[in-house]
C-alpha positions as CSV (number, residue, x, y, z in Angstrom):
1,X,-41.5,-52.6,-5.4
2,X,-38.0,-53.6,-5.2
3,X,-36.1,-53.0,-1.8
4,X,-33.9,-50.4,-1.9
5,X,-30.1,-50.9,-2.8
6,X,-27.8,-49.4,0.3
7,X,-25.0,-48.9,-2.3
8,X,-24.5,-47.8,-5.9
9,X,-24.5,-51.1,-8.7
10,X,-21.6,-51.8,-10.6
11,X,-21.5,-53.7,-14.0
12,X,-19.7,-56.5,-12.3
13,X,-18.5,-58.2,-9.1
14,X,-16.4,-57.4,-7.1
15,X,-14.9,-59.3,-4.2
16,X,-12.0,-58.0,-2.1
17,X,-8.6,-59.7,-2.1
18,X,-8.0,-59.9,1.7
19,X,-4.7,-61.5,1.4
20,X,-3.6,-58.5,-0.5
21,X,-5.0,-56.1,1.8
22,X,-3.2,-57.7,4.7
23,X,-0.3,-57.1,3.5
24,X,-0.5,-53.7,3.0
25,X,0.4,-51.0,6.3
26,X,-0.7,-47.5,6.0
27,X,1.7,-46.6,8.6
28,X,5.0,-47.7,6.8
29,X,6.4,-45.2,4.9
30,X,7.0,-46.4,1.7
31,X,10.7,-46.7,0.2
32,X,11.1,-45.4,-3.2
33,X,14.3,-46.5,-3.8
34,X,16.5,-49.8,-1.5
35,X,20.2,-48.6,-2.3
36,X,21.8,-45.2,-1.6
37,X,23.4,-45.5,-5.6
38,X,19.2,-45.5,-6.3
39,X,18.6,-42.5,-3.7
40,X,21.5,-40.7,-5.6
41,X,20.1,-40.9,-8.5
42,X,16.9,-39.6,-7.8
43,X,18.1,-37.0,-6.0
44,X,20.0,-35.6,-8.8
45,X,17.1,-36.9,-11.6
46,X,15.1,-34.1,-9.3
47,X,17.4,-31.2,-9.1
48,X,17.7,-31.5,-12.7
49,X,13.8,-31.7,-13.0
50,X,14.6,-28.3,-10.8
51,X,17.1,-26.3,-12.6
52,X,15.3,-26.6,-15.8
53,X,11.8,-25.4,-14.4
54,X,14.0,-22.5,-12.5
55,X,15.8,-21.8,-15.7
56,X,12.8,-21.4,-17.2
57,X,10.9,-19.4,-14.9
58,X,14.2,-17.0,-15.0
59,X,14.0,-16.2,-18.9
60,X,10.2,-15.1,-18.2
61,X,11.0,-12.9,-15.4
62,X,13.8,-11.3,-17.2
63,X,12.1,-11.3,-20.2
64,X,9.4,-8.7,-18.2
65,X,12.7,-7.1,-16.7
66,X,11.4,-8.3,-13.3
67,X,14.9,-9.2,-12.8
68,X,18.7,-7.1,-13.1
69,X,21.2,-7.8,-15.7
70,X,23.3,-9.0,-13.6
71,X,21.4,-11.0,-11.3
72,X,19.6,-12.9,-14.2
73,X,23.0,-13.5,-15.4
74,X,24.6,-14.5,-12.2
75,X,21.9,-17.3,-11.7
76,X,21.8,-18.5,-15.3
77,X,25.2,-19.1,-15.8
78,X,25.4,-21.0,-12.0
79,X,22.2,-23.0,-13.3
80,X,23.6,-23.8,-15.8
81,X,26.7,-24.8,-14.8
82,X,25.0,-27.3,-12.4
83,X,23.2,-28.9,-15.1
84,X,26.0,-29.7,-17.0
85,X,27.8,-31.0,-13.6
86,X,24.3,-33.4,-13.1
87,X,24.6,-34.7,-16.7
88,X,27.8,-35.4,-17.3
89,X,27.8,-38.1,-14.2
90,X,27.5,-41.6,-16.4
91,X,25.0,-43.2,-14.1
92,X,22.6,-40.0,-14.5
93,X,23.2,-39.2,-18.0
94,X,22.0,-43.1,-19.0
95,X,18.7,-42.1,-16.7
96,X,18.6,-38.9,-18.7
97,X,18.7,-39.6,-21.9
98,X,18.5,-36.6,-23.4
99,X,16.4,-33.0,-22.7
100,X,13.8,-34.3,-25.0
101,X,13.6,-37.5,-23.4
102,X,12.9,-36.0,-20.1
103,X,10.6,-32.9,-20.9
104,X,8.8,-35.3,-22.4
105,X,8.7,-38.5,-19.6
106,X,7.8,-35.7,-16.9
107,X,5.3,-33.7,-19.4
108,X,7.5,-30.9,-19.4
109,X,6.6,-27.6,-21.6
110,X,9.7,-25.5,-21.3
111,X,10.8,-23.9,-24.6
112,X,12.6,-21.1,-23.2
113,X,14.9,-23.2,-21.2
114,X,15.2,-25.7,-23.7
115,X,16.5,-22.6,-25.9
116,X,18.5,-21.7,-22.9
117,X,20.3,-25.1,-22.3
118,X,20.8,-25.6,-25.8
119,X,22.8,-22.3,-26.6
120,X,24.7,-23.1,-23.0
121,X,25.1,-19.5,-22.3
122,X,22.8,-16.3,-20.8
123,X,21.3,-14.3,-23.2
124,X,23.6,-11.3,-21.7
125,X,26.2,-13.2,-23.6
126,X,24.7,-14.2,-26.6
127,X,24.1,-10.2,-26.9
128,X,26.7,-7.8,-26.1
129,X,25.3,-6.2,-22.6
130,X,24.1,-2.3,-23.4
131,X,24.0,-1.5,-19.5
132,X,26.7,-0.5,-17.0
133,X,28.5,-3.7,-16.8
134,X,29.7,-2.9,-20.4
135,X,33.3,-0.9,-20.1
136,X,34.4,2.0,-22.3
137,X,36.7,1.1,-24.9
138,X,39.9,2.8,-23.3
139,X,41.2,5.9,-21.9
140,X,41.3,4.3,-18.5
141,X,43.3,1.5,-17.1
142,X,40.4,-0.6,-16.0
143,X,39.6,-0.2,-19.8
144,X,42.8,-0.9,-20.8
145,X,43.0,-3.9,-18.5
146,X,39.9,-5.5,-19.9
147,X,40.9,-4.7,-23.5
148,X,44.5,-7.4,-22.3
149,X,42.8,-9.9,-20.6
150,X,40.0,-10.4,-23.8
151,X,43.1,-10.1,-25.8
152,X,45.0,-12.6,-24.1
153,X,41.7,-14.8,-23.6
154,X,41.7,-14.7,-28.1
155,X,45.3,-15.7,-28.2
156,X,44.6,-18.6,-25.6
157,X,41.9,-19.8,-27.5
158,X,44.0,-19.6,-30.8
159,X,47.0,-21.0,-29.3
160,X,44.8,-24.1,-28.1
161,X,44.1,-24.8,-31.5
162,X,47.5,-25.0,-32.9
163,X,48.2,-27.1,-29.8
164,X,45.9,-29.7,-31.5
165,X,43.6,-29.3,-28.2
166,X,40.0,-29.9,-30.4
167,X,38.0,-32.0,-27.7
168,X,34.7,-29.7,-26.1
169,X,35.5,-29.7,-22.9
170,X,38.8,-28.6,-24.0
171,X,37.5,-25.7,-26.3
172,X,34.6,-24.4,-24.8
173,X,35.9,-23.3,-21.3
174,X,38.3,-20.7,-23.4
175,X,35.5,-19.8,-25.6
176,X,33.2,-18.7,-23.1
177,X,36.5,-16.7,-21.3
178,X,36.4,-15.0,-25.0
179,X,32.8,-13.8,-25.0
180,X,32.6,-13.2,-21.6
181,X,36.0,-10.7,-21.5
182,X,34.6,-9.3,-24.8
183,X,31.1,-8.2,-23.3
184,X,33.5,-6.5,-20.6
185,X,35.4,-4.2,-22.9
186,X,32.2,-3.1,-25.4
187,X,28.5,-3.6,-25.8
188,X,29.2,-3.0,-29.9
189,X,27.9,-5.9,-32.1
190,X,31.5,-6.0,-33.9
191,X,32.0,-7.8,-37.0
192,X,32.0,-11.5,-36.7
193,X,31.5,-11.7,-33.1
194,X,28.3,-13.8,-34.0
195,X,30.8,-16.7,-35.0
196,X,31.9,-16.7,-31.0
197,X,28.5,-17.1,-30.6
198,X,27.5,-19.9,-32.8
199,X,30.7,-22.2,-32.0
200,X,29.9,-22.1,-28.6
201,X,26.5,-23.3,-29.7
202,X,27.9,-26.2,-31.5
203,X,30.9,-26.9,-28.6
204,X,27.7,-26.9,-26.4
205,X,25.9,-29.3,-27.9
206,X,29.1,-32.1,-28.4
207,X,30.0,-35.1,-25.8
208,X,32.3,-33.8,-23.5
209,X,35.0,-35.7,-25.1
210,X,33.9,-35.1,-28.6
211,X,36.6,-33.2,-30.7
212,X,36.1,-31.0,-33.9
213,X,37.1,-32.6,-37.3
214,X,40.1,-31.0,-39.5
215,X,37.7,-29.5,-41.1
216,X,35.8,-27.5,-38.1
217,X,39.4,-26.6,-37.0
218,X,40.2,-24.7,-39.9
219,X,36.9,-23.1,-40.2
220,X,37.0,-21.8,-36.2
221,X,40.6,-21.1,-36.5
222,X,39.5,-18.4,-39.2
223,X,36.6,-17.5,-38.0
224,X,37.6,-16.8,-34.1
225,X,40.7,-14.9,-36.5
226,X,38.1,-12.6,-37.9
227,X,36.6,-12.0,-35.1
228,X,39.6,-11.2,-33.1
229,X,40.3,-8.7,-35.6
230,X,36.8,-7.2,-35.9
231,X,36.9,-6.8,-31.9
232,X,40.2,-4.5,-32.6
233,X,38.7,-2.4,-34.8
234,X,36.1,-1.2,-32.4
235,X,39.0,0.0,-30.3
236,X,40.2,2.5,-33.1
């Protein structure tokens, strides 16, 4: 009978590099990154690792109305805001890549706020809001003052335009001030306000300093037009 083994076989030999494990002090911590450019990085690689998973999380809980109106839209739009503020830094955008790119190197499954960052906006103002944060349409003079300032935001916007400003981050500042005043003054899906909603999508999704072509002018020019004029007629 063969004496019994004290330790489990293994297919082949293996002897222990000593040098190696000299070398090696469990008691050091161990630095991840050796400049404070590499530490800045990572930090911010993380918090957007962070807002996207809280972004997320935030469109399930106010999908199950576990969350106000206005407090889902309060933190969405400062999320949001903070992501675009991490990505537009050069040095972190060229780590970035892209949302794909990094969902997918960190094994990320998050198609709601992939939705999310995509349309650049909180679903409160992709949808005209239906609770108390939507104004009447006049009589009063907070109504009436609401009614001014989303008129004055449309003729802004307009006014940018003929001004020849056409870059994104030129655009889509005034844009959102149009939506966002609008939503104020009704909760009416008037006609045309959809195109608000789908320029900011595609304003969102351009470089910073990307501009529209002659083309896209004219056609937001009209459209934003129409849609000035259908948010009029719901005040009649």
């Amino acid at each position: 009978m063969m004496p019994r083994q004290a330790y489990a076989p293994t297919p082949h030999s293996y002897v222990p590099n000593t040098t190696l494990s000299a070398t090696i002090n469990l008691d050091e911590e161990v630095k991840l990154t050796e400049t404070r450019a590499e530490r800045d990085l990572q930090d911010s690689l993380a918090e957007i690792f962070s807002i996207i998973v809280t972004i997320d999380e935030l469109e399930k809980a106010f999908l199950k109305d576990a969350i106000s109106e206005a407090d889902y839209t309060e933190i969405c739009e400062r999320s949001l805001k903070q992501y675009k503020s991490l990505v537009a830094d050069e040095t972190v955008a060229r780590a970035f890549v892209g949302l794909e790119e990094f969902k997918a190197e960190w094994d990320l499954e998050v198609p709601r706020a992939t939705e999310r960052i995509r349309v650049g906006m909180p679903s409160t103002a992709v949808t005209a809001s239906s609770g108390p944060a939507a104004a009447p349409t006049g009589g009063s003079n907070a109504g009436g003052a609401l009614i001014l300032e989303a008129t004055q935001d449309f003729i802004t916007f307009l006014d940018a335009l003929s001004l020849g400003l056409l870059a994104k981050d030129q655009l889509h500042p005034l844009l959102t001030d149009v939506i966002q005043s609008v939503n104020k003054v009704t909760d009416r899906d008037f006609e045309n306000r959809g195109k608000i909603v789908q320029w900011l999508i595609t304003l969102n999704q351009m470089k910073a300093s990307e501009e529209l072509s002659e083309d896209q002018k004219r056609e937001i020019e009209l459209d934003i037009k129409s849609a000035y004029q259908g948010f009029k007629n719901t005040l009649s």
